[in-house]
C-alpha positions in Angstrom: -11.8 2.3 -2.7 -15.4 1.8 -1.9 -16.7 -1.6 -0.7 -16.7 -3.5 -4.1 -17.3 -6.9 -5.1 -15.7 -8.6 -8.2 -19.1 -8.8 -11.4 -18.2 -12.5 -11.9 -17.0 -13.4 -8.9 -19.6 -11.8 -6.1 -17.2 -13.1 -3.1 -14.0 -11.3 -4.1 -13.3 -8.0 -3.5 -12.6 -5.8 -6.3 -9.3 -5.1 -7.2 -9.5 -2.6 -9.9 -11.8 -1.8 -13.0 -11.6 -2.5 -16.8 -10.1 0.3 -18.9 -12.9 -0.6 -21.6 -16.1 -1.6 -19.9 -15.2 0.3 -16.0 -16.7 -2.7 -14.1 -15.3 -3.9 -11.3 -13.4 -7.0 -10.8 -11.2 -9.2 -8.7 -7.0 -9.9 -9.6 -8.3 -12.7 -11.1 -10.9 -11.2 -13.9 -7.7 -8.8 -14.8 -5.4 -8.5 -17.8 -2.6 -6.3 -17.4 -1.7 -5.7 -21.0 0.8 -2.7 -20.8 2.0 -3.6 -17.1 1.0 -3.0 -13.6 1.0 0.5 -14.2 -1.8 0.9 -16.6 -5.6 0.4 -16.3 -6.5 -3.2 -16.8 -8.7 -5.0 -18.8 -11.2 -7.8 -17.6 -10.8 -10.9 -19.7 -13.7 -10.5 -22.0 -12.4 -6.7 -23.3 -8.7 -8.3 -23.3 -10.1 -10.7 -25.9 -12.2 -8.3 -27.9 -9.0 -5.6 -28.0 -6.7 -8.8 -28.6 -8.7 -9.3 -32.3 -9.7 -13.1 -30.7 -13.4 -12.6 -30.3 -14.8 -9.4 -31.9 -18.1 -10.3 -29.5 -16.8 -10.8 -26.5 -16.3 -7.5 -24.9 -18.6 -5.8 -22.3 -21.0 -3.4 -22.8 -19.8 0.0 -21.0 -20.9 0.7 -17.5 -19.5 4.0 -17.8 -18.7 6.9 -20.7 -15.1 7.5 -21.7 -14.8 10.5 -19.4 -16.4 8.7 -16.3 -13.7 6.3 -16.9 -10.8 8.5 -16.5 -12.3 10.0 -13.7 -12.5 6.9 -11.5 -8.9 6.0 -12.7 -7.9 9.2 -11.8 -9.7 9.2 -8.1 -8.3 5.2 -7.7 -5.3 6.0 -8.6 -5.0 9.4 -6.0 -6.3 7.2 -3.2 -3.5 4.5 -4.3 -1.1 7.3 -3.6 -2.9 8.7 -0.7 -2.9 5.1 1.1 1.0 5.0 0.1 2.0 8.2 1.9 -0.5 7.4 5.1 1.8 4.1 5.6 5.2 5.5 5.2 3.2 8.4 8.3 3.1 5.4 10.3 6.0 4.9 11.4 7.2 2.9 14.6 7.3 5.2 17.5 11.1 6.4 17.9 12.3 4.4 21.5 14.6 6.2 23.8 17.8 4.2 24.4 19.8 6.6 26.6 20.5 5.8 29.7 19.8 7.8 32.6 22.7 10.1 34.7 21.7 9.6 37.9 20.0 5.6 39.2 18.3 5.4 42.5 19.6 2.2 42.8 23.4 3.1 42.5 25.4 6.0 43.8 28.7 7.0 41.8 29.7 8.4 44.9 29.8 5.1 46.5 31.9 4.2 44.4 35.7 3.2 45.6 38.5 5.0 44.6 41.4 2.8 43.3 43.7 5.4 42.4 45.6 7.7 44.6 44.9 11.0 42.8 41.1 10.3 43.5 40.0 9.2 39.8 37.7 6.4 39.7 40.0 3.3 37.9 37.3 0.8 36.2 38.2 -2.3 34.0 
């Protein structure tokens, strides 16, 4: 997504677009009527569709077909943004532990037993 700003609310950063009128607006202008999976309304088409206020929708930024188009590319870069974060994941640490220390000798070590195996508790 671009660098948007919310139509009534020039501070917030859009969140998403109306289905109806395809401006943008913040979580706040948004009505999600059929669930978080569908396009939006803003407030003013939510009322208009709702049969409250026949008036009170917003005139179209866009035509029908521009507005599926900007779905469609919102909701590719939706999924694009989902599969770079599960790329990043947290580098993979090595726990093993190394064979040979410079700081200890196995061969220093003193044999307990009287075959020659090292005995260790």
């Amino acid at each position: 997504m671009q660098d948007q700003r919310c139509v009534r609310h020039s501070f917030e950063m859009a969140e998403n677009s109306c289905r109806n009128c395809g401006h943008d607006f913040c979580n706040e202008c948004l009505v999600y009527a059929f669930g978080p999976d569908k396009p939006p309304y803003c407030v003013s088409c939510a009322l208009a569709a709702a049969g409250v206020r026949a008036n009170a929708a917003n005139r179209p930024a866009y035509s029908k077909r521009e507005l599926r188009r900007r779905q469609k590319e919102r909701r590719k870069a939706e999924r694009e943004q989902k599969v770079a974060a599960r790329a990043q994941v947290a580098p993979e640490i090595d726990w093993s532990v190394p064979e040979s220390s410079p700081d200890f000798d196995w061969a220093d070590e003193p044999n307990d037993s009287a075959d020659g195996h090292v005995v260790s508790f």
